[in-house]
N, CA, C and O atoms as a DFTB+ gen file, in Angstrom:
360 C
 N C O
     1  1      -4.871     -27.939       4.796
     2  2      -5.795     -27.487       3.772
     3  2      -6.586     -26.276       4.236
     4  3      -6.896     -25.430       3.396
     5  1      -6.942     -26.124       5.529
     6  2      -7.600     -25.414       5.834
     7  2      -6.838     -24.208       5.377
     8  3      -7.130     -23.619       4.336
     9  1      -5.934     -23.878       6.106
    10  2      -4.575     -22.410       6.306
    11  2      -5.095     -22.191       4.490
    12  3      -5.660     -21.128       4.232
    13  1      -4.952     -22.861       3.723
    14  2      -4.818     -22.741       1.972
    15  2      -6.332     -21.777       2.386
    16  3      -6.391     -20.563       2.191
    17  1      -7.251     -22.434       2.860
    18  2      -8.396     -21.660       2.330
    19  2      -8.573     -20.256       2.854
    20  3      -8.881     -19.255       2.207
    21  1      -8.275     -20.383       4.393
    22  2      -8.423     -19.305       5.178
    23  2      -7.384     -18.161       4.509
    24  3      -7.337     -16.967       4.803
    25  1      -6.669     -18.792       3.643
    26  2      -5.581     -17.675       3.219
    27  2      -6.288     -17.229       1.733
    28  3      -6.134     -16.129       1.203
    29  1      -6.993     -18.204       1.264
    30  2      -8.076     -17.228       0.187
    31  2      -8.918     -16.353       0.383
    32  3      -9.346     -15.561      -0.457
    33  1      -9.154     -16.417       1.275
    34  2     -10.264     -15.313       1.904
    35  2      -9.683     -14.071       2.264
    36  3     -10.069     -13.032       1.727
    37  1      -8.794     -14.084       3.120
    38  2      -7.830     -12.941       3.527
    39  2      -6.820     -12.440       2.465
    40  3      -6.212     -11.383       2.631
    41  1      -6.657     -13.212       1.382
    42  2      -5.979     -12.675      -0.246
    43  2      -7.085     -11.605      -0.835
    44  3      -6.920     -10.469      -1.279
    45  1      -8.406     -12.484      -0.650
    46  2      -9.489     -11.557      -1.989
    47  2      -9.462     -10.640      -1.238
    48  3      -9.101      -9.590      -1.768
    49  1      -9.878     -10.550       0.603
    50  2     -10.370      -9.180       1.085
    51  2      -9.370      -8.099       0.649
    52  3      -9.672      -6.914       0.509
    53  1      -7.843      -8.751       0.398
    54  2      -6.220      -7.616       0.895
    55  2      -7.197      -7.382      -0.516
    56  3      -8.100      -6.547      -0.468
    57  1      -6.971      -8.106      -1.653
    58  2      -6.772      -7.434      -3.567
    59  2      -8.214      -6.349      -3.288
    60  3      -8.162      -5.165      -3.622
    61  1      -9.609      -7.032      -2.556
    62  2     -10.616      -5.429      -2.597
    63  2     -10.255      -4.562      -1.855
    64  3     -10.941      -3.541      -1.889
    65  1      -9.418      -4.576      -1.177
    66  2      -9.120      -3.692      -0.520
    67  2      -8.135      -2.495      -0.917
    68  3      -8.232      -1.282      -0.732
    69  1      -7.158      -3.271      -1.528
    70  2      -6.023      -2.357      -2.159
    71  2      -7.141      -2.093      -3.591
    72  3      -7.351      -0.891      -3.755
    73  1      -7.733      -2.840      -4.432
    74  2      -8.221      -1.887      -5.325
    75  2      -9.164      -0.837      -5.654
    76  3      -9.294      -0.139      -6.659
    77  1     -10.018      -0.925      -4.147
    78  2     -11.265      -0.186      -4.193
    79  2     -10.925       0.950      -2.757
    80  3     -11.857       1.589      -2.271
    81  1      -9.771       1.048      -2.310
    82  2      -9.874       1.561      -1.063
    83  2      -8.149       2.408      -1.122
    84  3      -8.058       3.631      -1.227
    85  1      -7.039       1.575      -1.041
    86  2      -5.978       1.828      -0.951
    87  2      -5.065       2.617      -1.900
    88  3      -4.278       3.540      -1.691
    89  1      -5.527       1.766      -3.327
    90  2      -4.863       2.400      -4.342
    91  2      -5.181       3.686      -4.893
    92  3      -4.311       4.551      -4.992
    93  1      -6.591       3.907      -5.329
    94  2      -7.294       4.928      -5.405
    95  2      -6.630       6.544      -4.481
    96  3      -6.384       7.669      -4.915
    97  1      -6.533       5.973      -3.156
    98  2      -6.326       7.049      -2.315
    99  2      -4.372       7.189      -2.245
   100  3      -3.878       8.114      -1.601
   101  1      -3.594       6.304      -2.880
   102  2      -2.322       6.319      -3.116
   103  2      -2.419       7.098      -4.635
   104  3      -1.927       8.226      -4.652
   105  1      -2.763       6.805      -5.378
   106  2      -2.826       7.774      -6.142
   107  2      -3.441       8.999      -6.381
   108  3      -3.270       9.842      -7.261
   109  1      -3.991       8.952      -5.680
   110  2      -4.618      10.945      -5.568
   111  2      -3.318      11.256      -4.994
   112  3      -2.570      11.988      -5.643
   113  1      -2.888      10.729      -3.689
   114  2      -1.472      11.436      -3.080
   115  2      -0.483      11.563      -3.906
   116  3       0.314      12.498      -3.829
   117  1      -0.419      10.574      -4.848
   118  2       1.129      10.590      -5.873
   119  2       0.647      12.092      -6.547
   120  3       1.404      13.060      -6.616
   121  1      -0.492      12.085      -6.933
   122  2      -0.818      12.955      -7.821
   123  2      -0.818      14.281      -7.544
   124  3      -0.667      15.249      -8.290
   125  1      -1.130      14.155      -5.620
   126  2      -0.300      15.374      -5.519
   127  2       0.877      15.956      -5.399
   128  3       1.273      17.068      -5.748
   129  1       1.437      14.991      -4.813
   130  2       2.765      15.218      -4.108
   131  2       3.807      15.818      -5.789
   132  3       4.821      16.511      -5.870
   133  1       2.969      15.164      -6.859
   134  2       3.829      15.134      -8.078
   135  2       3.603      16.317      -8.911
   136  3       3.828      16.455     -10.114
   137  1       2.968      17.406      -7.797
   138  2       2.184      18.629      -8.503
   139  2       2.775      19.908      -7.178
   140  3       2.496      21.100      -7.054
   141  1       3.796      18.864      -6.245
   142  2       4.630      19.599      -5.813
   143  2       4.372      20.361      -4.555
   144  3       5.064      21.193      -3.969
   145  1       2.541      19.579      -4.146
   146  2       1.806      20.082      -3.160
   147  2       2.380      18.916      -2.093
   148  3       3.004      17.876      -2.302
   149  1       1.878      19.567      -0.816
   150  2       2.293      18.697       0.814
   151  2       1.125      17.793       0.937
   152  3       0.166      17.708       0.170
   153  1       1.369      17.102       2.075
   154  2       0.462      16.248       2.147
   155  2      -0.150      16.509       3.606
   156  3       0.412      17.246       4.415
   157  1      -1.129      15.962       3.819
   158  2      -2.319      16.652       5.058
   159  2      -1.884      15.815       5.755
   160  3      -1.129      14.971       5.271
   161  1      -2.196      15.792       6.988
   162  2      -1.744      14.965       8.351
   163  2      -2.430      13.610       8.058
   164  3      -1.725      12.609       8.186
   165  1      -3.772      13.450       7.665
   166  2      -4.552      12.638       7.595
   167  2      -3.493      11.817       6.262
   168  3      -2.821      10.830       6.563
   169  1      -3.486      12.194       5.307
   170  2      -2.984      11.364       4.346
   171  2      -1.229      11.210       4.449
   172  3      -0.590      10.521       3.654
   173  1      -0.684      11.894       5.445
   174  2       0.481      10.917       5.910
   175  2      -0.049       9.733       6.585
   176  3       0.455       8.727       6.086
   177  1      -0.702       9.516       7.336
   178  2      -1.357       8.390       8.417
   179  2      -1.837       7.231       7.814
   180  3      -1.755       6.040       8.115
   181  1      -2.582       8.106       6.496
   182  2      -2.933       7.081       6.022
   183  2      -1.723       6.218       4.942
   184  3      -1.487       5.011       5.000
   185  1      -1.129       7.129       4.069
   186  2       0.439       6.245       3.908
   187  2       1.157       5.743       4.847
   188  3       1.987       4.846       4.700
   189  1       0.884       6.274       5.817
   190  2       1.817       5.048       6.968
   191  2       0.907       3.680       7.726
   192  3       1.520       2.781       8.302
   193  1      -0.295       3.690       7.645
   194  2      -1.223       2.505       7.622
   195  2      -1.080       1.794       6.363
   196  3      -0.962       0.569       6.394
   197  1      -1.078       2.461       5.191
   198  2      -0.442       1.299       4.030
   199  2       1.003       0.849       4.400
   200  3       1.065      -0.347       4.688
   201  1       1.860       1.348       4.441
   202  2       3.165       0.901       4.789
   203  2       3.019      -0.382       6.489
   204  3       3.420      -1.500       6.813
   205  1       2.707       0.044       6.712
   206  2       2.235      -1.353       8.074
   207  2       1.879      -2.253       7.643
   208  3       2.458      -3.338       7.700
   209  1       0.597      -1.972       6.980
   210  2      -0.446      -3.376       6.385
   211  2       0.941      -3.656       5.332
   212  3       1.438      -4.782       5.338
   213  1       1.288      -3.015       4.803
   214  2       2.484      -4.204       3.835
   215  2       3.370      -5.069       4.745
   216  3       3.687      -6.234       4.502
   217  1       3.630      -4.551       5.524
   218  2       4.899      -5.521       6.753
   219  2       3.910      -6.517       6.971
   220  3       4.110      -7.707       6.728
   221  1       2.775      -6.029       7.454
   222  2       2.010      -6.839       8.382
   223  2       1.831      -8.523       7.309
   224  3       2.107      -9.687       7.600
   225  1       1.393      -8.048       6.352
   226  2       1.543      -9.382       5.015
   227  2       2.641      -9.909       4.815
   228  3       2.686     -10.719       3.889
   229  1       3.569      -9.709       5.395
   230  2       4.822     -10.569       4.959
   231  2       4.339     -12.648       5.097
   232  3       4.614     -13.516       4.268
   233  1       3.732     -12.781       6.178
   234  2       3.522     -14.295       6.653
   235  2       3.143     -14.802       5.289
   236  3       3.647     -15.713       4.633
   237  1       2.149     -14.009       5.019
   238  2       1.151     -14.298       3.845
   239  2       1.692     -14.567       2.489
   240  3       1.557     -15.590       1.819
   241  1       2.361     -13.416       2.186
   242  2       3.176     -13.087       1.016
   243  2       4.646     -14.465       0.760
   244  3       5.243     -14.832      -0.252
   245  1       4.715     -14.739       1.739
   246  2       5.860     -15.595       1.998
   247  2       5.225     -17.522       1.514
   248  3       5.742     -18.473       0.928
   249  1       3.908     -17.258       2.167
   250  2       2.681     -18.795       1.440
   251  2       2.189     -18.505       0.373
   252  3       1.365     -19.296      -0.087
   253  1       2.507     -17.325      -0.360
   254  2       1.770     -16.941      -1.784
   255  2       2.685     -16.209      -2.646
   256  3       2.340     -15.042      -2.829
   257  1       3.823     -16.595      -3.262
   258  2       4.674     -15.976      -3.645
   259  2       4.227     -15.020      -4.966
   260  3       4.630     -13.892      -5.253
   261  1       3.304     -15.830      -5.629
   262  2       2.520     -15.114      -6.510
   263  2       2.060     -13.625      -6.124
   264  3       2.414     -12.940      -7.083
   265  1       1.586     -12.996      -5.400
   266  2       1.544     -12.109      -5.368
   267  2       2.277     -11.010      -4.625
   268  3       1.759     -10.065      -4.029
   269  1       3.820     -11.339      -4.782
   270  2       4.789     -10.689      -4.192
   271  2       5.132      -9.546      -4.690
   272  3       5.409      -8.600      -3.953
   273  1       5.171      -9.450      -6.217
   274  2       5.226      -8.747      -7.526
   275  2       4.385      -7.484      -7.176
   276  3       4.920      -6.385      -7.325
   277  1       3.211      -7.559      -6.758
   278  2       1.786      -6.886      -6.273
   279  2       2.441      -6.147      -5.334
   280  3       2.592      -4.963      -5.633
   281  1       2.994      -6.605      -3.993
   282  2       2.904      -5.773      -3.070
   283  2       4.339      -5.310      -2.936
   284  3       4.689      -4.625      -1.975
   285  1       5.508      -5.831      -4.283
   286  2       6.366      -5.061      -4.028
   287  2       5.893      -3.392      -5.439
   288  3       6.355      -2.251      -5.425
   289  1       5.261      -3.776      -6.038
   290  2       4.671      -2.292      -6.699
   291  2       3.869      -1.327      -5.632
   292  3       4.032      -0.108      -5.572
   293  1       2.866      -2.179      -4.700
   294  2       2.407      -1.557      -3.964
   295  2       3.425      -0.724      -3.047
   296  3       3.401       0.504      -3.132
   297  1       4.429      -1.438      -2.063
   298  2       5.247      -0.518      -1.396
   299  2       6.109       0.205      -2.259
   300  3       6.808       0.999      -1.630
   301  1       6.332       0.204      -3.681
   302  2       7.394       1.115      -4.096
   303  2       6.628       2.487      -4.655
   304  3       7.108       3.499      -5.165
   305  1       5.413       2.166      -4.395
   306  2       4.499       3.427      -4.503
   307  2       4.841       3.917      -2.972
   308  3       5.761       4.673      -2.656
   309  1       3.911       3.326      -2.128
   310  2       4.017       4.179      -1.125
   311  2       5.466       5.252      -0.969
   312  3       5.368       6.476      -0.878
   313  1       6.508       4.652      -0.964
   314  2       8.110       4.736      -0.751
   315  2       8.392       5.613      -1.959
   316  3       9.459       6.162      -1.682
   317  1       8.028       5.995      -3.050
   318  2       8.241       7.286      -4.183
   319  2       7.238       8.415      -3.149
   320  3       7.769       9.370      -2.583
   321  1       5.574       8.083      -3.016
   322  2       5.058       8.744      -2.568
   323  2       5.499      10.137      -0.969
   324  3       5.359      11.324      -0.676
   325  1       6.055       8.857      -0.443
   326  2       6.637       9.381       1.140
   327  2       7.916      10.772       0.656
   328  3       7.994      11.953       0.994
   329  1       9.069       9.592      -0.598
   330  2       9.744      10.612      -1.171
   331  2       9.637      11.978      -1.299
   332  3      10.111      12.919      -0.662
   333  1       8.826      11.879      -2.374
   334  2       8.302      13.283      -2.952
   335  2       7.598      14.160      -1.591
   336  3       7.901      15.313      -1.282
   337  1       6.864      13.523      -1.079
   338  2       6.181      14.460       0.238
   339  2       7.398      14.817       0.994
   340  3       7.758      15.988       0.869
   341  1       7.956      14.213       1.592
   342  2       9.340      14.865       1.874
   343  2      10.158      16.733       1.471
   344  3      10.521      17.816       1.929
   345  1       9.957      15.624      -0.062
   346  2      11.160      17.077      -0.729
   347  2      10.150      17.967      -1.251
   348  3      10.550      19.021      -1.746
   349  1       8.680      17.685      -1.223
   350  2       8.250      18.788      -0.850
   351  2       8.100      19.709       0.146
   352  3       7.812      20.822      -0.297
   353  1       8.197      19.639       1.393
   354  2       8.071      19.860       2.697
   355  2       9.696      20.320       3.274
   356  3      10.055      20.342       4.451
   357  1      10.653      20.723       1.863
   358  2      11.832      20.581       2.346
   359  2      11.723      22.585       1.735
   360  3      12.691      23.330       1.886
């Protein structure tokens, strides 16, 4: 019972986190990258710290299937995002 709770706590922090912190700053990048501009050193780093923290949730994601849906939109952002920065930079 415990693991159930301790895993509510570490669910709400991931959802404020991705909505007040992560997503916000994934979409300014889409928004550039989709305007055909590069991306700064800092905001590769920081798409590749989102791409970690998604691996890193697998344990989690695997006891909460419910929000699998979530973090497979979340990485298929990052993974268009990385895209486009790419073939811009090409």
């Amino acid at each position: 019972m415990s693991n159930n709770v301790d895993d509510a706590g570490v669910l709400q922090a991931l959802l404020e986190r991705l909505s007040e912190q992560r997503l916000p700053r994934l979409l300014e990048m889409k928004a550039k990258v989709d305007r055909g501009e590069k991306l700064e050193n800092f905001e590769v780093a920081s798409l590749a710290d989102a791409l970690e923290a998604a691996r890193a949730i697998n344990p989690l994601l695997d006891r909460h299937p419910q929000y699998q849906p979530l973090a497979v939109k979340a990485l298929n952002l990052c993974t268009e995002i990385a895209s486009k920065a790419a073939a811009n930079e090409a």
